[in-house]
C-alpha positions as CSV (number, residue, x, y, z in Angstrom):
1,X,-10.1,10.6,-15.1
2,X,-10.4,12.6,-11.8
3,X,-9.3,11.6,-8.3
4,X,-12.5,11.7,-5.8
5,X,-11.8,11.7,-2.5
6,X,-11.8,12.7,1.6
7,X,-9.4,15.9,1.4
8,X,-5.9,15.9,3.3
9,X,-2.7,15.6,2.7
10,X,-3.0,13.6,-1.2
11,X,-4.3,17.4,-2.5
12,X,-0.4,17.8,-2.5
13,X,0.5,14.8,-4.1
14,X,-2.0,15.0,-7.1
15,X,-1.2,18.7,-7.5
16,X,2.6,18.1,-7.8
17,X,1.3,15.3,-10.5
18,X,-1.4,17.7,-12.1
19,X,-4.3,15.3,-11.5
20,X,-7.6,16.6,-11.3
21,X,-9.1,16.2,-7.8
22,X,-12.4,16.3,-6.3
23,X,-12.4,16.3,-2.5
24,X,-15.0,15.5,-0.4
25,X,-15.9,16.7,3.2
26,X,-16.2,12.9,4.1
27,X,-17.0,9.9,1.6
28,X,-21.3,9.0,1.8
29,X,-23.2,7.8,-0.6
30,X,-24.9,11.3,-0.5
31,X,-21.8,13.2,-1.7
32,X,-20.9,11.0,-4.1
33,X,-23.8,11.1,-5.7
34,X,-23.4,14.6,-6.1
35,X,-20.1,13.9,-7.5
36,X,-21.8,11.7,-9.8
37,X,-24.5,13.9,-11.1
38,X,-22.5,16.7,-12.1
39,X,-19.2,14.5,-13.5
40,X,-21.4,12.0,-14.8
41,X,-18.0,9.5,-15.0
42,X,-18.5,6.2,-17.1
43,X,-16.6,4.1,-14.2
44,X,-16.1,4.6,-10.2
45,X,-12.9,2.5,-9.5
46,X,-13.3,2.3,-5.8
47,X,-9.9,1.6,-3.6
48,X,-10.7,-0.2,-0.8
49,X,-13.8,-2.0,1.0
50,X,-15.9,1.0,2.3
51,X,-15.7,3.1,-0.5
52,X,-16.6,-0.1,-3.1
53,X,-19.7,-0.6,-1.2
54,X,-21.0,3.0,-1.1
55,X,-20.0,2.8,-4.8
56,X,-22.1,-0.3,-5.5
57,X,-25.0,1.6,-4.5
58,X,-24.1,3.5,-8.1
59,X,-23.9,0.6,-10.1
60,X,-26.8,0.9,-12.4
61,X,-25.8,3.9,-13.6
62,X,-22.1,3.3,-14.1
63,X,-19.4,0.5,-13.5
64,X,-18.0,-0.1,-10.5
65,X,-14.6,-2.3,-10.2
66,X,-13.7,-2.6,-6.5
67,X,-9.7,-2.6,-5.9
68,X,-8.9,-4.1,-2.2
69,X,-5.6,-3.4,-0.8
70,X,-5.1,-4.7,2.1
71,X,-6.3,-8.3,3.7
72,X,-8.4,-7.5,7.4
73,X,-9.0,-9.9,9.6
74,X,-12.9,-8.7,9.2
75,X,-12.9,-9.6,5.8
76,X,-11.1,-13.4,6.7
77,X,-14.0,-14.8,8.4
78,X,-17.9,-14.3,8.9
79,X,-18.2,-10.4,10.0
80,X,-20.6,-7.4,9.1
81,X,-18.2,-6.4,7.0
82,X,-17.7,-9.2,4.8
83,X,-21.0,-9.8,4.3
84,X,-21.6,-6.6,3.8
85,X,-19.2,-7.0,0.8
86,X,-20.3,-10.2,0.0
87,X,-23.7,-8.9,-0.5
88,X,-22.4,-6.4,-3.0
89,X,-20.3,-8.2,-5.3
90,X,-22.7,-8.8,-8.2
91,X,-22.8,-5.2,-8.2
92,X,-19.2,-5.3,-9.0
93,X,-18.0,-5.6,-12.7
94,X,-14.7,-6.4,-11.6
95,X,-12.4,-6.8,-8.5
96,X,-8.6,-6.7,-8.2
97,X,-6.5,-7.3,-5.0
98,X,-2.9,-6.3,-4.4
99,X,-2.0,-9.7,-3.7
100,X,-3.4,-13.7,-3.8
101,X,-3.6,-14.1,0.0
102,X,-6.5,-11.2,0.3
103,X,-8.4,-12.9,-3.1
104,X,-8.1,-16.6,-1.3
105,X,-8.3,-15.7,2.4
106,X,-11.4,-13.7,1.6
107,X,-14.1,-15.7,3.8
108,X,-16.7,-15.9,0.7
109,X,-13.1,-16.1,-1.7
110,X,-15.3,-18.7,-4.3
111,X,-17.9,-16.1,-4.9
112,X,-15.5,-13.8,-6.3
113,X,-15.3,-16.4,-9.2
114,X,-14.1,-15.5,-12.6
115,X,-14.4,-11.4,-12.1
116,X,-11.5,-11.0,-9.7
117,X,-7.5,-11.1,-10.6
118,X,-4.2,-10.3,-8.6
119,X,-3.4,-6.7,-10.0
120,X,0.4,-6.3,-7.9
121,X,1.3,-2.8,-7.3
122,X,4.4,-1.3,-9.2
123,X,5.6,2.4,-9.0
124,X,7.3,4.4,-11.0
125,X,11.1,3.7,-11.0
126,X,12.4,6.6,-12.9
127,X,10.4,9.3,-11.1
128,X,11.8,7.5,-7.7
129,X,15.1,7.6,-8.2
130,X,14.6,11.3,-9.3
131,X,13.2,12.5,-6.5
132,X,15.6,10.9,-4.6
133,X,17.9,13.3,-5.4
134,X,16.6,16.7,-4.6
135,X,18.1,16.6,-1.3
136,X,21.4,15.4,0.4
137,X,20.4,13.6,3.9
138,X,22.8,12.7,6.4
139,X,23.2,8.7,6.9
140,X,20.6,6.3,8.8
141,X,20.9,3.1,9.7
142,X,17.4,2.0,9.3
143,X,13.8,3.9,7.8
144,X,9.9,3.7,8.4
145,X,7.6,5.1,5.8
146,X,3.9,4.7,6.8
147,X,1.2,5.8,8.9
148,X,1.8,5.5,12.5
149,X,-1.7,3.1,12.8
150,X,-2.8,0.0,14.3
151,X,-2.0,-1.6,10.8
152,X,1.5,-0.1,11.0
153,X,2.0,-1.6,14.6
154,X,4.5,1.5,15.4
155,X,4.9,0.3,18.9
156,X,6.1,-3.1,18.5
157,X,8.7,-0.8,15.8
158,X,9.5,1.2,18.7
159,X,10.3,-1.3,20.9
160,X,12.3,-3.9,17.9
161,X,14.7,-0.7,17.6
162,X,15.0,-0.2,21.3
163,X,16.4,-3.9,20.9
164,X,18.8,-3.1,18.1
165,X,20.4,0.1,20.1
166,X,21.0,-2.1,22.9
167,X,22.9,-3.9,20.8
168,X,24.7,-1.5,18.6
169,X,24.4,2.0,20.8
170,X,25.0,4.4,17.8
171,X,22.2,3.1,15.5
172,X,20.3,6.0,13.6
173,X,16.8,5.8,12.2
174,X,14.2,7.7,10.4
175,X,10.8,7.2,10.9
176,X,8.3,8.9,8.2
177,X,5.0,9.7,8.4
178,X,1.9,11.1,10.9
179,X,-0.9,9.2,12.5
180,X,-2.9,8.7,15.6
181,X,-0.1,6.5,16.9
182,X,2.5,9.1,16.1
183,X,2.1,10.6,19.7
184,X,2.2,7.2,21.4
185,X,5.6,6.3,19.5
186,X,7.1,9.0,20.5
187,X,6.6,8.6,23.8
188,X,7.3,5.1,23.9
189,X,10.7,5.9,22.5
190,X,11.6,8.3,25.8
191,X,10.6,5.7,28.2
192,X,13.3,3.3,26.1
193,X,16.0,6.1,26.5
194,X,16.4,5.9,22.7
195,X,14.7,9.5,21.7
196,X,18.3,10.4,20.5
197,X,18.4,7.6,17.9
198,X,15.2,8.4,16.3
199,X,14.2,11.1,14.1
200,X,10.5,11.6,13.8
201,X,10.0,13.6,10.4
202,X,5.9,13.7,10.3
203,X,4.6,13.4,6.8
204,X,6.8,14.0,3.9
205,X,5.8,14.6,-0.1
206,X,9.5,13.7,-1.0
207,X,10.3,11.2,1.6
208,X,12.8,9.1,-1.2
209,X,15.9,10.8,0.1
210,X,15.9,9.6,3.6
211,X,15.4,6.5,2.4
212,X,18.1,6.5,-0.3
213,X,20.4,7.9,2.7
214,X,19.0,4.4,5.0
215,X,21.0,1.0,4.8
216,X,17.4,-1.2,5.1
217,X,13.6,-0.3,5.6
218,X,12.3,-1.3,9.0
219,X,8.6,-2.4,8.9
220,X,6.3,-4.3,11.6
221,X,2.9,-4.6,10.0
222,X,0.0,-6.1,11.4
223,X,-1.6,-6.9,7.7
224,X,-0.2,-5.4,4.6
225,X,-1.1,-6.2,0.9
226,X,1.6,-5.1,-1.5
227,X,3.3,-2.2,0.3
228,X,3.9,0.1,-1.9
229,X,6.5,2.2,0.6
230,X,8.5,-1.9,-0.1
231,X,8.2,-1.8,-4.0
232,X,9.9,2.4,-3.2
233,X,12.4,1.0,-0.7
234,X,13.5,-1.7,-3.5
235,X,13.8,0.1,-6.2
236,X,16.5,2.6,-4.4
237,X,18.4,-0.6,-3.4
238,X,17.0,-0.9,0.3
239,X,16.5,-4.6,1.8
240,X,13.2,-4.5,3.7
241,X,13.4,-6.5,7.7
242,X,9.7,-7.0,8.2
243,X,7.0,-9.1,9.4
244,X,6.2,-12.3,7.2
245,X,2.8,-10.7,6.8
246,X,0.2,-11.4,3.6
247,X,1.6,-9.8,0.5
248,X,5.1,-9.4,1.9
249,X,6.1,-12.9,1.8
250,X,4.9,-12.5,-2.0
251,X,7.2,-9.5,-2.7
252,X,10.6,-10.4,-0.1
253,X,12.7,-13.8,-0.3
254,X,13.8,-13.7,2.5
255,X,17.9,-14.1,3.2
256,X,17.9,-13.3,-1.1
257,X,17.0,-9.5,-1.0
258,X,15.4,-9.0,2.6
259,X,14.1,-10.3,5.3
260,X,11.1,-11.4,7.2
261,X,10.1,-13.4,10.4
262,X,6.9,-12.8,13.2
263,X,9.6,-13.1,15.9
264,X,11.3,-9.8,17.3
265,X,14.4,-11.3,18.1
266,X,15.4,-12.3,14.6
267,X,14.0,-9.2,13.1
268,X,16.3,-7.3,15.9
269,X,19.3,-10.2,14.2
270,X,18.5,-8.9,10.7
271,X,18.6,-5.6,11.4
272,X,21.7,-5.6,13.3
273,X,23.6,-7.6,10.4
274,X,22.4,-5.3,7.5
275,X,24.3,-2.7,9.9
276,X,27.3,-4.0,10.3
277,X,27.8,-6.5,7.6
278,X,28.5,-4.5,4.7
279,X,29.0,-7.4,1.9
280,X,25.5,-8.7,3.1
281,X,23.9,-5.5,2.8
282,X,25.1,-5.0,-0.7
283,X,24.0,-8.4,-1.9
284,X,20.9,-8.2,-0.9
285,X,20.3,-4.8,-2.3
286,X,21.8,-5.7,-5.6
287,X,18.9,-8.5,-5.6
288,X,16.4,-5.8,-4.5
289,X,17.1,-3.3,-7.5
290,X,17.3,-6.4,-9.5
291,X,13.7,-7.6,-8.4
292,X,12.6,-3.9,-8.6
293,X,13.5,-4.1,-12.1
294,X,11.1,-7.0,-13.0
295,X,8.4,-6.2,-10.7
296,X,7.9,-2.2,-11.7
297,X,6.1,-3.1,-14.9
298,X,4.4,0.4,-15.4
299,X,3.1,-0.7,-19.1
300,X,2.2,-3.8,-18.1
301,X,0.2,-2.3,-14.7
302,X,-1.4,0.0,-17.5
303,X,-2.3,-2.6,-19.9
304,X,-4.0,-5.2,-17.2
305,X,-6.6,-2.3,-15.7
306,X,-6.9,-0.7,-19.8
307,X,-8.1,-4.7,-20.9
308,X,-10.1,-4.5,-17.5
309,X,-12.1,-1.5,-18.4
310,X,-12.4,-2.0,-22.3
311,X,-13.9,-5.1,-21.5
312,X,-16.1,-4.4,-18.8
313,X,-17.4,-1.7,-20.9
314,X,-18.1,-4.0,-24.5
315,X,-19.7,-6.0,-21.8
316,X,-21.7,-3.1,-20.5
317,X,-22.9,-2.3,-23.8
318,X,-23.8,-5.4,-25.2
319,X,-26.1,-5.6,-22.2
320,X,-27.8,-2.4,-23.5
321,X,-28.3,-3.1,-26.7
322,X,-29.7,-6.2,-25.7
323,X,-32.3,-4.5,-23.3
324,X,-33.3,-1.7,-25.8
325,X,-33.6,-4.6,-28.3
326,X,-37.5,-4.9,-29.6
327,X,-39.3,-7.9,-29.6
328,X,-39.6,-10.3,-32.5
């Protein structure tokens, strides 16, 4: 197994994990053929839509399984790029999604047919709460973990906790990660006067402190498929306030161990109650560890994508043998 792909800031991440990594200067078809011809791997496990369809150009001379992450609004009706996919699924031996809305929302969803499945996303508990601990972090009221992207929608996050400081002055939060947005947010958050309740941290290879230090995770997503920075916040006790977007209505019941709604003002209510009501907030994140619990299956994540592969690949070689097969 080796990790292929662009270089940044996941070097650090697979090295602290002692994955073996092979970056590119940009993902073609061009360098990963390259990759190809001098690995030689058996499968390509592609991660999202772009890099599935420059690996389907591969796929007679190894398996491709295409793994989509995230429902786009391209891919939800007649577009170049869902054709574009469409056009390449026979080429796929298998495709998982993070969650059923991005399998049945999928615009040509019926041609995925029998060789696609929900894989949900599960981290690794133990090695959360672990990390966790490496570092004592002052109290904050509420956390972001993400990129600061369109997806992310940073601004309307901006502007929700300018909201909940009118309402409750003192409010603290930490907002993690780096983006194009990151610049915007930040200046968004001096126009509101609330510069002095945020701390912008940038990107962080531990981030699991600050949230284990937060009361709740703050999220406003545009489209999401099974966020993994949710299953992280969960399984440290955090209730997640977020938009009722795709996979998150899958992962949160909302009022039972977090909360979600597409209007500000009863994300700002949420918020502000997870602040100040402290028997709420521990209910819910009782339910959220408890949920974490069932839902971080690490064997059973390992055993879907190992029957995935061992039966792709019978199937792969049955199909040789029958093409090498002489004629009676």
């Amino acid at each position: 197994m080796v990790y292929c792909s662009p270089d940044g800031p996941i070097r650090a991440t697979l090295q602290q994990k002692k994955m073996k990594y092979i970056p590119l200067e940009r993902l073609t078809i061009g360098r990963l053929k390259k990759v190809i011809d001098e690995y030689k791997p058996d499968m390509i496990h592609a991660h999202d839509v772009r890099a599935s369809v420059i690996a389907s150009q591969f796929s007679r001379r190894v398996m491709v399984i295409s793994h989509l992450h995230c429902r786009f609004a391209e891919m939800s009706k007649i577009t170049v790029k869902s054709l574009l996919y469409q056009l390449c699924l026979p080429k796929f031996n298998h495709v998982f999604t993070v969650s059923n809305s991005i399998r049945t929302e999928y615009v040509f969803s019926k041609a995925l047919g029998h060789k696609s499945s929900v894989l949900y996303n599960a981290v690794d508990e133990k090695g959360i709460k672990e990390m966790a601990e490496h570092e004592k972090i002052a109290g904050y009221d509420g956390v972001f973990l993400g990129r600061f992207s369109w997806q992310k929608n940073p601004q309307r996050l901006i502007k929700i906790i300018g909201e909940i400081v009118k309402k409750l002055p003192d409010a603290r939060f930490v907002l993690i990660g780096k983006g194009n947005l990151l610049g915007e947010a930040k200046a968004l958050a001096e126009e509101l006067h609330i510069q002095d309740n945020i701390t912008f941290t940038g990107y962080l290879s531990n981030p699991f402190p600050y949230l284990r230090a937060s009361r709740f995770m703050l999220m406003t997503s545009r489209l999401e498929g099974t966020p993994m920075c949710i299953l992280e916040a969960m399984t440290l006790g955090l209730p997640v306030v977020s938009t009722g977007v795709d996979g998150i209505k899958e992962l949160i019941q909302n009022g039972v161990d977090g909360f979600y709604s597409d209007e500000d003002a009863e994300l700002v209510e949420y918020a502000c109650q997870l602040i100040v009501n402290d028997r709420l907030r521990h209910r819910l994140s009782q339910n959220a560890l408890e949920k974490s619990r069932t839902i971080n299956d690490l064997v059973d994540y390992k055993k879907k994508l190992r029957t995935v592969y061992q039966s792709q690949a019978f199937l792969a070689e049955k199909e040789r043998e029958s093409m090498v097969r002489p004629l009676d």
